[in-house]
C-alpha positions in Angstrom: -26.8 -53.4 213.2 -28.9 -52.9 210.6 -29.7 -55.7 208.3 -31.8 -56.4 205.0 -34.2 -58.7 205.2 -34.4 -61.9 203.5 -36.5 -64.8 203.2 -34.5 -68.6 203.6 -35.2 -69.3 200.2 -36.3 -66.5 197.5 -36.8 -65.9 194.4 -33.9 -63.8 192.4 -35.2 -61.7 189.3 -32.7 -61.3 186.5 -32.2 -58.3 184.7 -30.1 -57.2 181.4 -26.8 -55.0 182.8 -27.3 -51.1 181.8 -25.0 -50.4 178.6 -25.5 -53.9 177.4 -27.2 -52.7 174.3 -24.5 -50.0 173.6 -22.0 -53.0 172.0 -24.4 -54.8 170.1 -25.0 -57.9 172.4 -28.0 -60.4 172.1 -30.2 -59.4 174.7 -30.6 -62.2 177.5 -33.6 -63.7 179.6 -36.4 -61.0 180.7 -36.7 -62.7 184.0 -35.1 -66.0 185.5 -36.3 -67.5 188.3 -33.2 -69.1 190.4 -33.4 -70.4 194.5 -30.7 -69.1 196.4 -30.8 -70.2 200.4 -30.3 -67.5 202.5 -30.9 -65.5 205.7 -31.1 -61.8 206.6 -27.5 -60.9 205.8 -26.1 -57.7 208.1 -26.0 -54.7 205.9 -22.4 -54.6 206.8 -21.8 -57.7 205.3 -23.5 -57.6 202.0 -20.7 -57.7 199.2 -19.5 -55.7 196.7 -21.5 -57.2 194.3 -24.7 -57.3 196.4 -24.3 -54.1 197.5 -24.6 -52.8 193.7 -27.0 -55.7 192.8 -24.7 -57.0 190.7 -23.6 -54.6 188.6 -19.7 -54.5 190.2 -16.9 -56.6 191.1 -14.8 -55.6 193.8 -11.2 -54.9 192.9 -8.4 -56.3 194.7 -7.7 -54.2 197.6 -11.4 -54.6 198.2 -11.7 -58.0 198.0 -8.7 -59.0 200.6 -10.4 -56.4 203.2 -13.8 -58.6 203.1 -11.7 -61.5 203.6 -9.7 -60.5 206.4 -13.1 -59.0 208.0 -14.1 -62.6 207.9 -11.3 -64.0 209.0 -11.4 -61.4 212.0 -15.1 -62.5 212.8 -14.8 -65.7 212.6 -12.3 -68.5 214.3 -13.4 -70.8 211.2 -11.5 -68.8 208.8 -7.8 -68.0 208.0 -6.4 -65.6 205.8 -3.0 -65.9 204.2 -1.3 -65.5 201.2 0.6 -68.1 198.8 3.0 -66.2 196.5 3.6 -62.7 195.1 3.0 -61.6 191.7 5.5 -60.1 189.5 3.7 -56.4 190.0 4.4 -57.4 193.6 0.9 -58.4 194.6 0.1 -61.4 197.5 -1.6 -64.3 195.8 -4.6 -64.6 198.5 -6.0 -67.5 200.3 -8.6 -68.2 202.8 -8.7 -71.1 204.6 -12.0 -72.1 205.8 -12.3 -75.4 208.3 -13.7 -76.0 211.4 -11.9 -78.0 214.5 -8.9 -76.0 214.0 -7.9 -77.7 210.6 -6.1 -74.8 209.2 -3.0 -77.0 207.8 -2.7 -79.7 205.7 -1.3 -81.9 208.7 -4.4 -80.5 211.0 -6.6 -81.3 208.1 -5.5 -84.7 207.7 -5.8 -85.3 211.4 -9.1 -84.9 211.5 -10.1 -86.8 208.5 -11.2 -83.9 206.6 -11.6 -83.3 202.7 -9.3 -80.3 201.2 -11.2 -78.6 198.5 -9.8 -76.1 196.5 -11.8 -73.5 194.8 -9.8 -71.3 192.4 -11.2 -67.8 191.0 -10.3 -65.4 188.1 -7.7 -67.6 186.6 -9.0 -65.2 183.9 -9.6 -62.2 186.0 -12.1 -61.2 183.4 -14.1 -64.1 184.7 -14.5 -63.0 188.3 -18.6 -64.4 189.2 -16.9 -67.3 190.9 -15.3 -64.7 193.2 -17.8 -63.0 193.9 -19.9 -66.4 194.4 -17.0 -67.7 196.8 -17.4 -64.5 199.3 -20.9 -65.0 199.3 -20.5 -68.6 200.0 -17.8 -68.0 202.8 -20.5 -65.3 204.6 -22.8 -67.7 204.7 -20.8 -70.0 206.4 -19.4 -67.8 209.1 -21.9 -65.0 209.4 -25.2 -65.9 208.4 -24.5 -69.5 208.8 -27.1 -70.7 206.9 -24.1 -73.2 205.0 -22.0 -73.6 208.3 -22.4 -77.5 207.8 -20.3 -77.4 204.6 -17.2 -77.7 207.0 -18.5 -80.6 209.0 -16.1 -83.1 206.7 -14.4 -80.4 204.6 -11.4 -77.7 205.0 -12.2 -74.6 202.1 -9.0 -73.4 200.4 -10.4 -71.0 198.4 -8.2 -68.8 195.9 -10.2 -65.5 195.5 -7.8 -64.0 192.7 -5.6 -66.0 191.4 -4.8 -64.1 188.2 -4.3 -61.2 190.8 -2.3 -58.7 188.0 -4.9 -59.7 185.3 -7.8 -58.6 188.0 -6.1 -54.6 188.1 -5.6 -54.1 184.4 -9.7 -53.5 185.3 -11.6 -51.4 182.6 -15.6 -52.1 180.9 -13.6 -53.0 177.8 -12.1 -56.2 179.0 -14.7 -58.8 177.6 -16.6 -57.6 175.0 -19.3 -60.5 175.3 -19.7 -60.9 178.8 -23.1 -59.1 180.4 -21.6 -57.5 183.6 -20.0 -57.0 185.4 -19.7 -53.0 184.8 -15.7 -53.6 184.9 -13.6 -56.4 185.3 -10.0 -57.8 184.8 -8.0 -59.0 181.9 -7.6 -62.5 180.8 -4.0 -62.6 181.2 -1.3 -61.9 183.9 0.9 -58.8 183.3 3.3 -61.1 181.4 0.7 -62.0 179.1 0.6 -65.3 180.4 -3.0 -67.5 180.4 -2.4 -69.1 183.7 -5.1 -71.7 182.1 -2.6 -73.3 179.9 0.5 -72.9 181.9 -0.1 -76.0 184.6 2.8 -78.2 183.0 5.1 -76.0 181.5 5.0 -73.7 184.9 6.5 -70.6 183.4 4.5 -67.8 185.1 5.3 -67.1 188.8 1.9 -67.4 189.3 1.6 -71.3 188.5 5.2 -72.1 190.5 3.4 -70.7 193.8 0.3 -72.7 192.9 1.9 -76.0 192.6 3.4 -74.9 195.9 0.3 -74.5 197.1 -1.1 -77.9 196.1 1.9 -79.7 196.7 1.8 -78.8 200.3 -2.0 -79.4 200.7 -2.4 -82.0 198.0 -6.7 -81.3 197.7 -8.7 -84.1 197.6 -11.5 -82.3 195.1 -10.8 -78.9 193.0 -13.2 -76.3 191.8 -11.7 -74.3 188.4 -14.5 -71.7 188.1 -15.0 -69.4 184.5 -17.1 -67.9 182.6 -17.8 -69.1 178.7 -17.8 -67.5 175.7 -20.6 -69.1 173.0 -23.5 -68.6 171.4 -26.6 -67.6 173.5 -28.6 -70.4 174.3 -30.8 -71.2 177.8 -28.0 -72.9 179.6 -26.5 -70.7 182.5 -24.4 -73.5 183.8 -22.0 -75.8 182.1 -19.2 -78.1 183.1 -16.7 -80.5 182.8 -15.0 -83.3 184.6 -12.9 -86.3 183.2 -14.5 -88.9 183.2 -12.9 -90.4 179.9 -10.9 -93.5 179.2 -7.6 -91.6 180.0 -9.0 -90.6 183.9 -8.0 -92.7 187.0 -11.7 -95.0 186.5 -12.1 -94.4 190.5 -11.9 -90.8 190.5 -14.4 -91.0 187.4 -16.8 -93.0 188.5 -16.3 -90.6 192.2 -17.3 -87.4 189.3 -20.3 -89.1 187.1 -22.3 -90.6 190.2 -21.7 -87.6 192.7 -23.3 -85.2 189.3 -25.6 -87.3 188.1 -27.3 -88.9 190.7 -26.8 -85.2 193.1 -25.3 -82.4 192.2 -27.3 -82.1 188.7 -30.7 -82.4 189.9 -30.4 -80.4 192.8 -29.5 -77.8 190.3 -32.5 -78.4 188.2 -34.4 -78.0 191.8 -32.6 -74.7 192.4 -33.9 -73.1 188.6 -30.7 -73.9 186.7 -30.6 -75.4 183.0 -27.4 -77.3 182.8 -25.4 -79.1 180.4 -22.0 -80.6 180.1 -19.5 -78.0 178.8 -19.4 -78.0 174.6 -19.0 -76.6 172.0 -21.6 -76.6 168.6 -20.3 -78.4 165.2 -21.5 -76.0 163.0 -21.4 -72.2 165.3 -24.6 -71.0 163.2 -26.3 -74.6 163.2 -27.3 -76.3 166.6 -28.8 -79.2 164.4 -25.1 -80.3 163.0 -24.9 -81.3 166.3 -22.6 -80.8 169.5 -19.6 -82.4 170.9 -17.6 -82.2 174.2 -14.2 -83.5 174.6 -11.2 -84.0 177.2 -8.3 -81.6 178.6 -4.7 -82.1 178.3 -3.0 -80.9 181.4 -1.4 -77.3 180.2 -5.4 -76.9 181.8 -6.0 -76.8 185.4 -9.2 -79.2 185.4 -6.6 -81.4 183.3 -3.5 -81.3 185.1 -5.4 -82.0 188.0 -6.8 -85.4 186.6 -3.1 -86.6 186.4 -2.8 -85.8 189.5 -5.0 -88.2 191.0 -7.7 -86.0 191.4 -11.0 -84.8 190.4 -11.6 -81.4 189.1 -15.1 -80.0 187.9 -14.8 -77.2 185.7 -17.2 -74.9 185.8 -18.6 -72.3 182.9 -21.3 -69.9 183.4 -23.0 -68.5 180.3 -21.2 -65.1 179.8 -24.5 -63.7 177.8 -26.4 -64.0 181.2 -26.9 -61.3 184.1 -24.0 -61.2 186.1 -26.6 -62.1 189.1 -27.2 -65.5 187.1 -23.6 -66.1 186.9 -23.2 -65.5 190.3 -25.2 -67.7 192.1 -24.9 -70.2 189.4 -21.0 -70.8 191.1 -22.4 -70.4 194.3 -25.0 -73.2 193.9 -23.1 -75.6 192.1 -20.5 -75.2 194.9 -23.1 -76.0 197.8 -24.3 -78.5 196.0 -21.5 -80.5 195.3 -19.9 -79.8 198.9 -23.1 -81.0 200.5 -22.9 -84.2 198.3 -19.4 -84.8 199.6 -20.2 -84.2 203.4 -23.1 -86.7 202.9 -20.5 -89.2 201.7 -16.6 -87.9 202.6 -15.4 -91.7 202.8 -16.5 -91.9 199.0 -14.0 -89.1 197.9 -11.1 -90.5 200.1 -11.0 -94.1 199.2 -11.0 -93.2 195.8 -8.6 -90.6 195.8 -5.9 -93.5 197.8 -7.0 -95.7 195.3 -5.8 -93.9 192.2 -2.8 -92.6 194.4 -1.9 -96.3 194.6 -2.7 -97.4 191.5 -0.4 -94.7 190.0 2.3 -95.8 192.7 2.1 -99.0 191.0 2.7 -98.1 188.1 7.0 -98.2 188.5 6.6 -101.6 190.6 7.9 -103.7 187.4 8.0 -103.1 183.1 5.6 -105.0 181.2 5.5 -103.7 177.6 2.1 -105.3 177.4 0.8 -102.4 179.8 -0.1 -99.2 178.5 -0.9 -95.7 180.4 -3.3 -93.4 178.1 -1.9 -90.3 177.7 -4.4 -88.7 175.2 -7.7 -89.1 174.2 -9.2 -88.1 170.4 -12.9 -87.6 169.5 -14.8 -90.8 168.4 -18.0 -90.8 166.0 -20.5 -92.3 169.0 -23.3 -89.9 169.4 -26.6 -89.6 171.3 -29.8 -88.1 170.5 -29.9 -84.4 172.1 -32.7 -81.6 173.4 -30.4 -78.9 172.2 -32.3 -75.3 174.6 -31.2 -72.8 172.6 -32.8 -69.7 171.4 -34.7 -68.8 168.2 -32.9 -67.3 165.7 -32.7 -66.5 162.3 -29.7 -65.9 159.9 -29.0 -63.0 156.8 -26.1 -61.8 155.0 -24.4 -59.1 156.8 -22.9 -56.4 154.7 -20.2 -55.7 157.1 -18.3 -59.4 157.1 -19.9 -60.4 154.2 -20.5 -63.7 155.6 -24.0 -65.0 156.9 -24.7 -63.5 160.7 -26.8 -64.8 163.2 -29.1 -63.1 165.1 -30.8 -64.7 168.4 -34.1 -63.8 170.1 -34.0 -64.3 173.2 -37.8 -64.1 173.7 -38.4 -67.2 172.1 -37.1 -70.1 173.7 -36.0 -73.1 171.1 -35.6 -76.8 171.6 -34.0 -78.3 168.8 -33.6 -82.0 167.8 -29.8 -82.5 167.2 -27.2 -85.5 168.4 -24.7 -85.0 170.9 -21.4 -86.4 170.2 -19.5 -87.3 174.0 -17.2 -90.2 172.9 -13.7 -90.5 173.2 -11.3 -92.8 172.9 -7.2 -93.1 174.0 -5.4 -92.2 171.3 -1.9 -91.8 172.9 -0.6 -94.6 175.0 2.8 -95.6 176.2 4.3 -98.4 178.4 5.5 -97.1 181.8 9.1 -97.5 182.4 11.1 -97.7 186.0 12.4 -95.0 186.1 13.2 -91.9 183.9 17.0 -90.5 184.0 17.5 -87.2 183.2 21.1 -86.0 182.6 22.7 -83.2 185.2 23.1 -80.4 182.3 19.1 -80.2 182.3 18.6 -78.2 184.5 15.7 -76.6 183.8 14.0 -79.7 183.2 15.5 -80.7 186.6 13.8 -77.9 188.5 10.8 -78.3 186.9 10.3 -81.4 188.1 10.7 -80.7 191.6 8.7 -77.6 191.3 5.7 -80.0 190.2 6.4 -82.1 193.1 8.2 -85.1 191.9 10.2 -87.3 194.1 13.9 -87.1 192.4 17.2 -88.7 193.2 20.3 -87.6 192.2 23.2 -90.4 191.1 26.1 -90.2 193.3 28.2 -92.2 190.9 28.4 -92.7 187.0 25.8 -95.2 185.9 26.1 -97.4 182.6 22.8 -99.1 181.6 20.7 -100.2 178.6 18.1 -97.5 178.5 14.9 -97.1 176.3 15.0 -93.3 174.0 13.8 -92.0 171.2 15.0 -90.1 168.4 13.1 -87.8 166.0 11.5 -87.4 162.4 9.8 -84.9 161.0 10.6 -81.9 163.4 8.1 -79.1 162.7 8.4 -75.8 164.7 5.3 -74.0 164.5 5.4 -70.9 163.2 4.8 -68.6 165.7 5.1 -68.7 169.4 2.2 -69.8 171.6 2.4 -68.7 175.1 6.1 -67.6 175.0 7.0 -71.2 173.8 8.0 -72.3 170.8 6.3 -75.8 170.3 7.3 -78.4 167.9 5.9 -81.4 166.5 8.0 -84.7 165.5 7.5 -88.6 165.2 9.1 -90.4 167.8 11.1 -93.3 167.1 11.7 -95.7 170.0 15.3 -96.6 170.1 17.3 -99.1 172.9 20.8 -97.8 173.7 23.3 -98.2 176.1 24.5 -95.3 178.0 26.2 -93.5 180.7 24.7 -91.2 183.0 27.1 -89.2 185.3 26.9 -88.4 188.5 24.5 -85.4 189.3 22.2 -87.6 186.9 18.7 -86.9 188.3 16.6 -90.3 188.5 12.6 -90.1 188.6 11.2 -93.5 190.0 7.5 -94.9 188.7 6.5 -95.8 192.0 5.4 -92.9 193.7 1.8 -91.0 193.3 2.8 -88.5 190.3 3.7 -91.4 188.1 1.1 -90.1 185.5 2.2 -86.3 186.0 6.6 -88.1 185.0 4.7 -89.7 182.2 3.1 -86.7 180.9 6.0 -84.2 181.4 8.9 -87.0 179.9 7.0 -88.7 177.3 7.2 -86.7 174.2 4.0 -87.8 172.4 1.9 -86.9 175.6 -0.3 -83.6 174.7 1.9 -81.4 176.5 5.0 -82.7 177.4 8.0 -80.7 177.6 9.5 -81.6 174.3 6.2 -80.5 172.7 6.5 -77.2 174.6 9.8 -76.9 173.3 12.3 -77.5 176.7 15.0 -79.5 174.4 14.5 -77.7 171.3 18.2 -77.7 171.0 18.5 -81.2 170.2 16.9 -80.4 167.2 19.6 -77.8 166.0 22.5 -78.7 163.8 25.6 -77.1 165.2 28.6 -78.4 162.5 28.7 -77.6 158.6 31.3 -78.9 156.2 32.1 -77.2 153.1 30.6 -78.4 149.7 34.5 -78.7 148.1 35.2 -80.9 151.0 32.0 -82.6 150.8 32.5 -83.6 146.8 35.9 -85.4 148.3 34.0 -87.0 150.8 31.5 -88.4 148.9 33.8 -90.3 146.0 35.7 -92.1 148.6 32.5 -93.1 150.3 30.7 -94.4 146.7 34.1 -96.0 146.0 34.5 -98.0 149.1 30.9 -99.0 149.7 29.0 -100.3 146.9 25.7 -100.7 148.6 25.9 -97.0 149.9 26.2 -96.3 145.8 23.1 -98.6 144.9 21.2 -96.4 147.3 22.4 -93.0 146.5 21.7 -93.7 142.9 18.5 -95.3 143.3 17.5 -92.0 145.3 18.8 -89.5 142.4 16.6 -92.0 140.2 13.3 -91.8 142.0 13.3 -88.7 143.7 13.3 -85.4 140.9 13.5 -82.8 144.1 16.9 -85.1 145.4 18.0 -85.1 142.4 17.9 -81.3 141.2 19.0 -80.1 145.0 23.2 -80.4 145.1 23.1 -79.5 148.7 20.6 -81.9 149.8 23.0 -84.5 147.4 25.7 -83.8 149.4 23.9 -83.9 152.6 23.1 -87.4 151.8 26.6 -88.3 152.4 27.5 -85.9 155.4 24.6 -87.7 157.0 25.7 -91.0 157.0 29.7 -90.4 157.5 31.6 -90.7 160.7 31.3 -86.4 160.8 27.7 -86.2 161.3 26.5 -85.7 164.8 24.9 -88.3 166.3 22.6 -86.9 169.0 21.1 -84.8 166.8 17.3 -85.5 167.0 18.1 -87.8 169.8 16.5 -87.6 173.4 18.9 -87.2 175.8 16.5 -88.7 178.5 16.5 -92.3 179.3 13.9 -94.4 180.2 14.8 -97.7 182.7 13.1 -100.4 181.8 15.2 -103.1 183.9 16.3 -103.3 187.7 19.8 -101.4 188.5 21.9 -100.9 191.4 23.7 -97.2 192.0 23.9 -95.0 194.8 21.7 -92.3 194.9 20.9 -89.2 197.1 17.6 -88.1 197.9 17.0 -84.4 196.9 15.7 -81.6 198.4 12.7 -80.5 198.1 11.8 -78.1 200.9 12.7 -74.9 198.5 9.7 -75.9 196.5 6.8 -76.5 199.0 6.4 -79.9 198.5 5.4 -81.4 202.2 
């Protein structure tokens, strides 16, 4: 067996990708000194990327053979698979855990931490794959990070975006320095997986939640590559640690990065920052800002989930080799930090599963979940490392251009802007009721793993709803939605639900994921994404002669109706020069007009009820 030799700990040199030049990209770092641990690695065993020193990926065929080699070599790793693709693909998964913990039930018995690391959600994005079979070598065949598994089971996604990987070409990101070819952002239905977590349209995200649902991870790994300027960070990220975040889980994040994960980092030759974006794109001194995730985002779906994802964005302007081991370190890193301290993780992951369980024990109209979160003005002085630069009128845009030297490292005084503050907040109810002709919205909520009940008789109750102002549609479709805007009224009414009526109790652990999905202010619920647009449709017309007659009886049998329609033609010019919207005036407040229209047909239970009620199936949807 022949093998190349290593040191345990050396010195990588980083070198600008061949062809790099050829589309006009800055050029990068000369030479970057970064610590990788590592051991003489069996020739056979080198990857893909190693083999060509970093200038390929693997595609996918290639990349399920080195995991099955590993899985063959080694009885701490299982290979599987968690879906198909709609090209027909298997959705991979390795399973990495020592002491047999290859399930969820196994896991639990033996007081492990699930982790799961997901790669090439954008399949363009791939150096967290290739970081991730590095990283899984090292455990089983070099063993040089065999300890990781001493609290932890690996579920580690290699592909995700497994469709997106094979539409593989050197013209899939035009600003990313290697590898020579790569995937495409999106799956062959053009989906972005990455905003698809609550909506769950692509097959894709359905066999993920089944995935989590039947593993529920205590800690998540969402590995990318960002687009920017070119600046000396190689490593950002991002974890909620914001007013809307469970405060356990968040306080679990900002201690285990800043007091470990951060300056081990720094130790291993990496310049970090938290993941942001600049003010002003051509001026670092206006300042930069970071801000939170709604959860049509992984890292953000996650988070109501009772869990606490780091997001992780190497800088697509450096050598693939920096990108690389810039996943692989920041993964060791943070799973060493949790073996140190598993207990840490798991009481604070029950905690914020019982806080959310909590949250359906009783209505208190003083108590308000944050939904959203919206910049604030709070800022902190900032060492922005960037590179010099200089700008000049390009002749092509017309528009000033930047140009960056990369040989001239820059640190620039600017301010940092990290605050945020809830801007969305809503009372918990019960309960949610959602009626039986919904069934989308029904399916959807077992697919995420909610615990349902369906009504096994008709059900009359006072119910909190809303109905809606100012509908906007936007005006084109995002993500093969079509999204809407509208002011939300609360209203109280008393209904009937029928039987087949699908009930969503509070108290259970995805409270916050029923809040988000059901409450149509929240980022990305599913009126936002457009699941009841119909409610918004007018379905009956009347004719304008009819209309006319309509509208003398009612001004003649109701004077203050007449007081108001007059005092309208009076103050309003556009009312009072539009006939239709005259007429409409009346047809809106008659007997004829439809009365759900604009109104939610979802009801929130704010106050104890008794009904019978049969506990749904879930097995279908891979919820344990």
């Amino acid at each position: 067996m022949r093998l190349i030799p290593a040191r345990l700990r050396f010195v990588v040199l980083v070198a600008a990708v061949a062809g790099r030049a050829a589309v006009g990209l800055p050029q990068t770092d000369n030479e970057t000194a970064l610590i990788l641990p590592s051991a003489e690695v069996p020739a056979e065993w080198l990857t893909a990327a190693e083999r060509t020193e970093f200038r390929q990926t693997p595609r996918y065929e290639e990349t399920i053979a080195y995991c099955r080699r590993l899985a063959e070599a080694s009885d701490l790793i299982r290979y599987t698979t968690f879906g198909v693709s709609p090209e027909g693909r298997d959705l991979p998964l390795v399973i990495a855990g020592a002491d047999g913990a290859f399930s969820p039930a196994a896991a639990r018995a033996a007081g492990k931490q699930v982790v799961l690391v997901q790669n090439c959600i954008h399949a363009g994005e791939c150096a967290g794959k290739d970081a991730s079979l590095m990283l899984l070598r090292d455990i089983v065949v070099t063993q040089t990070q065999k300890a990781l598994l001493d609290h932890v089971v690996l579920l580690v996604v290699p592909i995700y975006n497994v469709d997106g990987h094979e539409r593989f070409s050197p013209y899939s990101r035009i600003n990313q320095n290697g590898p020579a070819e790569m995937g495409w952002r999106t799956t062959s239905r053009n989906f972005n997986l990455n905003r698809d977590y609550i909506k769950a349209d692509a097959v894709e995200t359905r066999a993920w939640l089944r995935l989590w649902n039947e593993w529920k991870p205590d800690l998540h790994f969402d590995n990318h590559t960002t687009d920017g300027g070119d600046w000396q960070y190689d490593l950002m990220y991002a974890a909620d640690t914001h007013p809307a975040a469970d405060p356990k889980i968040a306080r679990w994040l900002a201690q285990t990065l800043d007091e470990q994960v951060l300056p081990a980092l720094a130790d291993d030759g990496h310049v970090t920052a938290p993941y942001f974006w600049l003010e002003d794109s051509k001026d670092p001194t206006k300042g930069i800002r970071s801000g939170g995730f709604s959860p049509r985002f992984a890292n953000g779906y996650v988070s109501i989930r009772n869990r606490p994802s780091i997001l992780v964005e190497t800088h697509m302007l450096k050598p693939y080799r920096t990108q690389v081991i810039a996943h692989y370190n920041i993964m060791r890193r943070t799973l060493e930090a949790l073996n140190r301290a598993p207990e840490s993780l798991s009481s604070a992951v029950a905690a914020a599963d019982e806080a959310a369980s909590r949250l359906g024990d009783s209505y208190d109209p003083a108590v308000k979940l944050p939904l959203a979160v919206e910049p604030t003005d709070e800022s902190v002085p900032f060492r922005f490392k960037g590179h010099g630069y200089r700008r000049e009128l390009s002749e092509v845009s017309g528009d000033v251009r930047i140009i960056y030297d990369n040989s001239a490292p820059l640190k620039t005084d600017t301010v940092w802007y990290p605050g945020l503050k809830v801007s969305t907040a809503v009372t918990p109810p019960l309960a949610y009721i959602v009626p039986p002709q919904w069934t989308e919205v029904i399916e959807l909520a077992q697919v995420h793993g909610l615990s349902c009940e369906r009504l096994a008789e008709p059900v009359e109750l006072e119910v909190e709803s809303y109905r809606f102002k100012e509908v906007e549609f936007a005006g084109k479709p995002f993500e093969g939605r079509s999204r809407i805007k509208a002011t939300a009224e609360p209203i109280v009414e008393r209904r009937t639900y029928r039987a087949g009526s699908v009930l969503i109790r509070l108290n259970q652990p995805e409270a916050k994921l029923a809040m988000h999905l059901f409450e149509p202010e929240a980022p990305d619920s599913l009126v936002s994404w457009g699941s009841f647009n119909t409610i918004f449709e007018q379905k009956e017309y009347a004719e304008d002669y009819v209309l006319e007659d309509l509208a003398r009886r009612m001004l003649a049998q109701d004077p203050a109706l007449r007081e108001e329609f007059e005092q309208k033609v009076h103050s309003d010019p556009q009312f009072a020069g539009n006939a239709g919207a005259r007429l409409d005036f009346f047809y809106r407040r008659s007997p004829y007009w439809d009365e759900r229209m604009n109104v939610y047909p979802l009801g929130r239970v704010t106050t104890p009820f008794t009904a019978r009620t049969e506990a749904m199936s879930s097995a279908v949807h891979g919820r344990p």
